[in-house]
C-alpha positions, 0 to 999 in steps of 0.5 A: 690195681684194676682198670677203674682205678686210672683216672687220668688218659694221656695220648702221645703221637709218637714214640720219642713222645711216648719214651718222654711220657713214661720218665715222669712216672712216679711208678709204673704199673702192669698193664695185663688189664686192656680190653679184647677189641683195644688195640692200644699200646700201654704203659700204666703208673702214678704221677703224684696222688693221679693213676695215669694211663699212657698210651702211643698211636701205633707207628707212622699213624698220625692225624685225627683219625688214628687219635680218635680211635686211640681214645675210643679204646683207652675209654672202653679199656679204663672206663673211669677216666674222667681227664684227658691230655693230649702231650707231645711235640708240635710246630710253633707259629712265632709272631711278633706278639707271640716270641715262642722258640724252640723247646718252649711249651705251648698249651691250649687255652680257651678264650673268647667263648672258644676251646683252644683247639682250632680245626681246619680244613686244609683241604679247603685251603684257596690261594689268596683267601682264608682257611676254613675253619670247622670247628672249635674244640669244647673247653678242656674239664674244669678241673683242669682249666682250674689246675692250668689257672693254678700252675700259671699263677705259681709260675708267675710267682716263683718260675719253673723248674721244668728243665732240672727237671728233666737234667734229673731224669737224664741224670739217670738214664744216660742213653737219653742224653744224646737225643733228649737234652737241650740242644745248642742255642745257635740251631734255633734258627727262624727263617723269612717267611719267603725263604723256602728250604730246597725240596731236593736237599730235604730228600737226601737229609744229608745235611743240616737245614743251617749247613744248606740255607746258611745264617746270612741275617737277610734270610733270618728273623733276627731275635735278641737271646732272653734275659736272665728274668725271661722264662727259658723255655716260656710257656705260651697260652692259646690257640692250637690248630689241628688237622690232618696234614702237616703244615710246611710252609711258613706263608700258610702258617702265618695265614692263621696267625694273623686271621686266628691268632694261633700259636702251635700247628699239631695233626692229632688233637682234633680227632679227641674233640668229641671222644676225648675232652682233653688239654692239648700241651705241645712242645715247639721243635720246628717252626711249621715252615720247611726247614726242619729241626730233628735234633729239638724233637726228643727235648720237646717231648721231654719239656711237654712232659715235664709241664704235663707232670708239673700240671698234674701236681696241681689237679685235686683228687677231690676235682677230678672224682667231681668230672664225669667219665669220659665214657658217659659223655661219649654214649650221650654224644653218640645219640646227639649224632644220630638224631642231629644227621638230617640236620648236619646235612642241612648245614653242610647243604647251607655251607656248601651254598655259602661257599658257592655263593662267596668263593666260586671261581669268578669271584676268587680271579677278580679277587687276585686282580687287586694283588698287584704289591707285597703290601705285607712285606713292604709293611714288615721291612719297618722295624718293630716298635720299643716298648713305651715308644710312640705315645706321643701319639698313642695318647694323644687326646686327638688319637684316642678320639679318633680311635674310640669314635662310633662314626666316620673319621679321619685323622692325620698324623704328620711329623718331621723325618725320623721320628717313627712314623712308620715304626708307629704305623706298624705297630697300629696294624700289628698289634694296637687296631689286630684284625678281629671278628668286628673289625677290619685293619687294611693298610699301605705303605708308600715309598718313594719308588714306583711300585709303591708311590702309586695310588691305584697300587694303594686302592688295590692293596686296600680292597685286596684286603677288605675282600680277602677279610670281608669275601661277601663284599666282592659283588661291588667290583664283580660288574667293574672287573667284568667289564674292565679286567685287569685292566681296572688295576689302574683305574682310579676312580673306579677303584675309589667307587669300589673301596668307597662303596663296599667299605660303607656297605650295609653289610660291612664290618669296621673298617680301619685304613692306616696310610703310611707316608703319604709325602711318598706318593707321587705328587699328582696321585697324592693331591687326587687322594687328598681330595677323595678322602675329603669329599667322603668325609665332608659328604658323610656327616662326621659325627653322627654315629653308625651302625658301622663306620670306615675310619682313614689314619695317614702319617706324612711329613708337615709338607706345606704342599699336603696342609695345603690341599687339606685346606677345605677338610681341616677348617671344616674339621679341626680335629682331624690333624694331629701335628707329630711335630708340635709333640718334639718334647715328648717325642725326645723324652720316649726317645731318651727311654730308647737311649737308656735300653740301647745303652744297657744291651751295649754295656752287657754285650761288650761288658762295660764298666759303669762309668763307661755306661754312664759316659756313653749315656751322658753324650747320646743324652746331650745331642740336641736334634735327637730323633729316631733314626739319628739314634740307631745311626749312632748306636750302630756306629758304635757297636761297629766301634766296639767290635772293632776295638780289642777293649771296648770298654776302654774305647772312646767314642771319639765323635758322635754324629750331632745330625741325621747328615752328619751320620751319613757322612760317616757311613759312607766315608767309611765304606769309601776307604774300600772302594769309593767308585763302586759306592758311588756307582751302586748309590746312583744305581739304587737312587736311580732304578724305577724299583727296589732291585734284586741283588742280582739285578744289582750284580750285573747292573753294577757289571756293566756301569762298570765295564769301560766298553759298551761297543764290543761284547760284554762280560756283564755282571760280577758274581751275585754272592761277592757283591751281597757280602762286600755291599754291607761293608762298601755302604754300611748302614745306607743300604739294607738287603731285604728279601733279597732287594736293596734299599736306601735306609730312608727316604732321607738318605735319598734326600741327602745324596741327590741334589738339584745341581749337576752333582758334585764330586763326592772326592772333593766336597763330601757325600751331601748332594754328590748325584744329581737326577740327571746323573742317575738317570743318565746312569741307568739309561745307559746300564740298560740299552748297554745291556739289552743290546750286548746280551746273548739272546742265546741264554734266554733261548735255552731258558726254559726250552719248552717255552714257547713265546720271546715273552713267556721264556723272558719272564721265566728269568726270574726264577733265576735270579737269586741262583748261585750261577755266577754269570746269571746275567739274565736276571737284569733282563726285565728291569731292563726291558721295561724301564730303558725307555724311561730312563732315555726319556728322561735324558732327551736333550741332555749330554750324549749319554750313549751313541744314538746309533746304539739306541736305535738298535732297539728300534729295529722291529725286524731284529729278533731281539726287539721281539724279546726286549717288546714283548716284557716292556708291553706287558705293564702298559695293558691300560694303554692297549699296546698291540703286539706289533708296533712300528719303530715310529709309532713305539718312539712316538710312545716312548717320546723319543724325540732323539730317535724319531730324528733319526728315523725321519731320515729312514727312506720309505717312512709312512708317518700316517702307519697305523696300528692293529686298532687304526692308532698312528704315532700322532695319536701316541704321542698325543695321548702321552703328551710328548710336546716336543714329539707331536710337534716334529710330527706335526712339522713332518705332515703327520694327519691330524684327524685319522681315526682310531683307537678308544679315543678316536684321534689325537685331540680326542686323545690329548683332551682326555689326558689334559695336554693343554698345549698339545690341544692348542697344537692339534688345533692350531693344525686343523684337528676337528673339535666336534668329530664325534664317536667314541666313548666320550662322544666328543674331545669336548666331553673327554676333557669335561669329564676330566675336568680339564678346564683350560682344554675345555676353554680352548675347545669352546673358543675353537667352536665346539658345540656345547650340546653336541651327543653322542658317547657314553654320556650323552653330552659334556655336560652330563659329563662333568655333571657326574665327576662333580667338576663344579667349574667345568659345570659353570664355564659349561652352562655359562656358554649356553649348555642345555640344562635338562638336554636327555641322552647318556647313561645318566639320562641328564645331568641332574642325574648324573650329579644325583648319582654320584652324590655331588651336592654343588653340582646338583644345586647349580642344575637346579639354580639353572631350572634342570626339571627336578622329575625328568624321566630318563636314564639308568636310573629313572630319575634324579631322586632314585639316582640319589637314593639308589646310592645311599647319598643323603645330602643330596636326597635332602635337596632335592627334596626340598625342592620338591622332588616327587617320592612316588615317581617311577623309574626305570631300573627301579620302582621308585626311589624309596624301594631303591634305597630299602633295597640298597639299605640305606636306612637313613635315605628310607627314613627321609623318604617316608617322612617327606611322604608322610609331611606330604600326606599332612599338607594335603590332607589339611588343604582338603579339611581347609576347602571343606571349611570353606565349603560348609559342613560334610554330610554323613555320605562324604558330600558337602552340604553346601549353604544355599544361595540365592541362585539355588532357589527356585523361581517363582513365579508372580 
């Protein structure tokens, strides 16, 4: 044999790779033949009719660079190899469309026009935004795709033999068996994302990743074991990525799942991309993520090469003598190099532009301001969908127009509880509406707690996602975020401009927005997004096709409340609801299907005969209110059963719960025989928190609710790791752990404990309805002033000493909190801090629920732990200003603490009118907030009614921009000024007309406020209330004289505040009352541009036809048709050249209807007029 005989190049990494490889040779060969400069390690053999050349990477080399140059002096040493693979071990990247698990194979498979190797540049790598990919790797030879096409289709047909195999090759070399055989199904284990594996640990190696982060069923992916028909191992067929560093966190991992569908991570194939055409085949012996697998790395080596030979049985001699030489391609690619270099830098310079332009440093840190939730764990915490579940919806005629639309469209899906509502939302996102190149999906999850039941939390999550997919929209939050900071996660309507207006770019891609559980959002939030998703559908014309479209889908429960303020959308656009709940029958009919798959898995766990199986089946069949969350209620009461039972198969099920309540009775029950007062306490604890609460926030919460004295020292909390294994069996299936926080079930569970009574013992009469809101928060109220008042502040002293501000060092408690530390009582201290006011807030009035002495501990502003408790409760306020100093009665006037404040009137020396940093007083705090009952005891007390200060001026400037219509009447029943000008808005009567505080409004004007007073940043209340399209506003306005064309403002005048934010009713109002069409004035010039500037079609059109003038020049842009060519608006500059050229028509046949008139034009342009008898001369007799 000489070197042109070897055909076939095959690379391995590493040496347990390398000892796999040469097992599957058929026979081996000399290798005395290599090239002088070759520095490669050979062995040489056949595998079939193929001479195979198989050589390593020299040792503890690894990446692109060492694989490069293996090739280049395989090719010069065999100059015939014609086919190349690249075989060995890698990392799997499982998702939820890919269930790759250790010792399965992945291969690289090309798709969409692309190679199946990705190149990344990990050193491109920015926190919050994508890879970098570089490139893609070139198709492998045909004759390997067709061989690959081959193998596939064999497989599928008959499976493979791959692991008897290699039982024949360890048959024979006994010595392998110990690190190449298959190891124990129990070590394939696949941790959350979020669990890291301790770096110290990893160092030592002493032990095993199961002995040192455990196998508790929160830290882990739970997978059901394979059926008998599955492929074990299974081959997986698409994209690998490759660079040169080794990927080791599982968050970075999945990063490029989700943005490229990628399956495997490798650090070698890359280098062969352009020396060495080749399929890459990789056995999966960790999960990229920090928890290592060793002892699957010499059986993933053995199963690579298995395939790799398998493979080759299916290559033609005659194919491969059809490719040409590697070496032949290489000599051509390096004369492509050498002239395309000037070019390459063109390119580097263009992406070095771009990558300035897109992500420089401005960019990406008002990009994290958006993240402000986990909006992807909040998603993942919801349970995967069945297969053939949830057609119901996916076939429905109205989804499926919906979803194949080319136009703006919503569509809402509401269905009663239970029914798999969020089950279905998921699957959208993950798998039915995947992200892809033309196509963004952004969604959010409500739930009812506060840090999801927030709609600004929602925009935030939805233009994170946009920005983190479409990175050169960005520029229409650049001015917000610049002006505001992080201040604007919190304000709404600015949010809703942003997403509104980067999502209809013109330079937008499709964009999908999937709204989960809408009944979840707080009330007044819920009823402000309605009304902001109907405008933008009722503005935008619904069918007309797009270049590109921004569709919403949002799942609810049928609320009468939420069909209600759907009212005007849904009678102007029948189409958008789809009601889940007329669909019960086919609903039933999928959940049935489930029944049958949960019955089957039972019966083969437990081993049941089939009457057994059949009966079982039978009774789940027969319950009539059959929905989702009933069946796995039912089916995890039965496993329970079972494993209980010493013969399963002969267990009788003795009462299946007939409803959703009935099964929550049992639940708890059962927990109950252990410790009835402890569920009861975690069960307020949970209902009442503001928040899902960590395990060991819960420890020491539940330490102290427990604790019978809150007047001497406390030894606070129970040990954290007790409470996460006796939780399970105290609450069964009402709660679940998930990354490490505690959650309800369902928001049903909530329902069916908290009842709207004082709450009835649960020893007595059940668990339906045993706490009230009033109980839980009394509960929680107490938990954290006990708490705060009793902890050792030494601890947070001496956590971390290095540490300089009470803040900083507080904070830094979190990392803490899911330590083994048994007395890690720190970890509640930032609940507690945050929330105590809340929660005593909610119990003013009520029963004592502590001694008000106790409470007014936390008020001693000279105390050094107000400064620790102050600086962590300020931190999530930043949209009000808290200074860093507050005095004990302007922070209860905050807190409306109007228990507190009585006692601390009684404080000698009190100055009621103390003002803060910014010149605000309690008066003013409490006003903004509106506590009634607080402004009214300042008030009673002397309290100044018109002191001035803050962003809001005063106390009724402040209550009439929040709309606290009875704290207005109060501040002016006690002499407040209703025109005091200054400020933002001017004036209180244009902070509540912009509002659209109606009834604040009336009482302004009945007090006398000047209608056409100016002054603030929109000049007059009008104008105000012009450009938030408060339409009833706008008539009580002008019904009491308000001046229709008054100038001043941003906007200049009304007309063209309504113009610019595209309200078409307000609009024809100011027109209806005479507003002068082409006033000039404003940021905008005037309306026409305003309306044109902002792509608002509707409202160009009436202006129009009222005879707005398409020439006029404005002031921030030329004209209204430059305006919109600028901003893209195409359709706009369509009307706009129409109505030009109508215009041009209409004048130029006025012009020919004077010169018929006048007599025929002579050939120099002029009129040759008849002449009359005045033209001719005089004569004389």
């Amino acid at each position: 044999m000489g070197p042109d005989d070897y055909t076939i190049g095959w690379i391995c990494a590493i040496q347990t790779e390398y000892v796999a490889a040469k097992e599957f040779l058929d026979e081996e060969h000399d290798s005395d033949y290599v090239s002088r400069n070759d520095n490669n390690t050979y062995t040489l053999g056949r595998i079939g009719k193929h001479h195979v050349a198989i050589a390593v990477l020299p040792h503890e080399e690894y990446g692109t660079d060492s694989a490069a140059s293996v090739a280049r002096d395989m090719v010069h040493s065999f100059p015939n190899i014609r086919l190349g693979l690249m075989v060995g071990v890698g990392g799997g990247a499982p998702s939820t469309e890919h269930d790759i698990r250790l010792g399965d194979i992945v291969v690289s498979s090309p798709a969409d026009g692309r190679g199946g190797v990705l190149q990344y540049d990990f050193g491109k790598t920015i926190q919050e935004q994508s890879f970098q990919q570089t490139r893609f790797s070139n198709p492998p030879p045909r004759a390997l795709r067709t061989a690959l096409t081959g193998l596939m289709a064999h497989y599928e047909a008959n499976g493979h033999q791959l692991d008897q195999m290699i039982d024949d090759v360890l048959v024979k070399k006994r010595r392998l068996r110990s690190k190449y055989r298959r190891p124990h199904p129990d070590s394939d284990t696949l941790y959350r994302a979020e669990i890291v594996h301790p770096s110290h640990r990893l160092l030592a190696g002493s032990a095993s990743c199961i002995e040192v982060c455990g196998k508790d069923p929160a830290r882990l992916i739970i997978r059901e074991e394979r059926k008998e028909d599955e492929d074990n191992p299974a081959i997986h067929y698409g994209l690998i990525a490759s660079g040169n560093k080794l990927i080791k966190d599982a968050l970075v991992r999945d990063i490029l799942v989700k943005e490229q569908n990628v399956l495997c991570f490798e650090m070698e194939a890359a280098g062969l991309m352009n020396h060495f055409p080749c399929l890459v085949i990789r056995g999966i012996c960790d999960y990229s993520d920090s928890h290592k697998h060793k002892e699957w790395q010499g059986y993933a080596a053995m199963v690579a090469a298995a395939y790799a030979k398998d493979l080759l049985s299916h290559v033609s001699t005659f194919r491969v003598s059809g490719e040409r030489p590697i070496r032949e391609m290489l000599a051509e690619l390096e004369e492509q190099t050498r002239v395309g270099k000037d070019l390459s830098k063109v390119v580097q310079e263009h992406h070095r532009w771009q990558k300035e332009y897109y992500l420089n440093d401005e960019q990406r840190a008002c990009h994290r301001v958006f993240k402000t939730s986990d909006y992807e764990g909040q998603k993942n915490i919801n349970p995967l969908k069945v297969d053939g579940t949830c057609k119901w919806v996916l076939e429905h005629r109205q989804f499926c127009e919906w979803r194949d639309s080319s136009h703006n469209d919503l569509l809402w899906i509401s269905a009663d509880p239970g029914c798999g509502k969020s089950v279905f939302s998921k699957s959208l996102v993950e798998h039915e509406l995947h992200n892809h190149r033309e196509l963004t999906v952004c969604y959010f999850f409500f739930k009812d707690n506060e840090t999801q039941d927030s709609l600004a939390t929602a925009l935030c999550a939805l233009i994170h996602q946009l920005f983190t997919r479409q990175p050169q929209l960005i520029r229409h939050a650049i001015p917000a975020w610049q002006k505001s900071g992080d201040k604007l996660q919190g304000e709404v309507d600015e949010l809703w401009r942003i997403f509104s207006n980067a999502g209809t770019d013109k330079e937008a891609c499709n964009i999908i927005c999937v709204l989960d559980a809408l009944d979840e959002c707080h009330e007044q939030d819920r009823d402000r997004l309605i009304t902001l998703l109907s405008k933008l559908y009722m503005d935008k014309s619904p069918t007309a096709p797009e270049q590109h479209w921004l569709k919403f889908l949002v799942t609810s429960r049928p609320y009468e409340g939420i069909q209600s303020r759907f009212q005007d959308l849904t009678s102007q656009l029948p189409s958008i609801r789809l009601r889940g709940e007329y669909e019960n029958d086919q609903i039933h009919r999928e959940i049935n299907l489930v029944i049958e798959e949960q019955v089957n898995i039972l019966a083969k766990r437990f081993i049941l005969p089939t009457s057994a199986k059949a009966r079982l089946k039978a009774e789940l069949l027969s319950m009539e209110h059959r929905t989702y969350l009933w069946l796995y209620l039912a089916i995890e009461g039965i496993k329970e059963t079972f494993h209980k039972s010493p013969r399963p198969s002969e267990e009788e099920i003795q009462s299946l719960p007939l409803t959703v309540e009935d099964a929550y009775e049992q639940i708890l029950e059962r927990g109950a025989r252990w410790n009835r007062d402890n569920v009861l306490k975690i069960l307020q604890i949970i209902v009442g928190a503001r928040r899902p609460l960590t395990v060991g926030e819960m420890a020491v919460a539940l330490g102290v609710a427990t604790s019978p004295e809150l007047e001497s020292e406390l030894k606070l909390g129970i040990e954290r790791k007790r409470l996460e294994q006796q939780l399970p069996q105290w609450c069964g299936l009402f709660v679940f752990i998930n990354h490490s926080r505690i959650y309800l079930i369902h928001q049903t569970a909530k329902e069916f404990l908290v009842g709207s009574t004082a709450g009835i013992a649960a020893s007595n009469h059940g668990w339906k309805h045993c706490l009230s809101s009033v109980g839980v928060e009394r509960c929680m109220a107490r938990i954290c002033v006990g708490y705060l008042t009793r902890f050792e502040l030494k601890k947070l002293k001496q956590w971390p000493a290095q540490l300089d501000k009470p803040s900083d060092k507080v904070r830094s408690v979190e990392l803490l909190q899911e330590t083994d530390d048994p007395d890690d009582t720190q970890a509640f201290w930032d609940y507690a801090a945050e929330h105590w006011p809340a929660h005593v807030q909610s119990v003013q009035g009520q029963k004592i629920f502590l001694p008000l002495n106790i409470v007014c501990e936390l008020y001693n502003t000279d105390d050094e732990r107000f400064q620790y408790w102050f600086q962590v409760f300020r931190d999530p306020f930043d949209q009000y200003e808290i200074p860093p100093q507050m005095t004990a009665i302007q922070l209860a006037a905050f807190n409306g603490h109007s228990d507190v404040l009585k006692i601390l009137f009684q404080t000698e020396n009190l100055d009621l009118n103390a003002q803060d940093q910014d010149g605000r007083t309690a008066l003013f705090w409490a006003s903004q907030l509106g506590h009634e009952k607080v402004v009214q005891m300042l008030l009673n007390k002397g309290a100044e009614v018109n002191t001035q200060g803050g962003y809001y001026i005063n106390a009724l400037y402040a209550a009439s921009s929040r709309g606290h219509e009875k704290v207005v009447q109060m501040l002016l029943n006690k002499g407040a000024e209703a025109d005091f000008q200054g400020g933002h808005f001017g004036n209180a009567l244009q902070a509540a007309s912009s509002g659209g505080h109606e009834k604040v409004v009336q009482m302004l004007l009945d007090k006398g406020a000047e209608v056409n007073a100016q002054g603030g940043d929109y000049g007059n209340a009008l104008c105000a209330a012009s450009s938030e399209g408060h339409e009833k506003v706008v008539q009580m306005l002008l019904d009491k004289g308000a001046e229709v064309n008054a100038q001043g403002g941003y906007y200049g005048n009304a007309l063209c505040a309504a113009s610019s934010r595209g309200h078409e009713k307000v609009v024809q109002m100011l027109l209806d009352k005479g507003a002068n069409l082409n006033a000039q004035g404003g940021y905008y010039g005037n309306a026409l541009q305003a309306a044109s500037s902002r792509g608002h079609e509707k409202v160009v059109q009436v202006l129009l036809d009222k005879g707005a003038e398409v020439d006029a020049q404005g002031r921030h842009y030329k004209n209204a048709l430059y305006a919109a060519s600028l901003k893209g608006y195409e359709k706009v500059v369509q009307m706009l050249q129409e109505h030009q050229h109508l215009a041009t028509l209409r004048i130029q046949t006025q012009k020919r209807a004077i010169l018929a008139d006048s007599g025929p034009v002579s050939p120099n342009g002029d009129c040759a007029r008849k002449k009359t008898r005045m033209d001719m001369p005089a004569h004389g007799k």
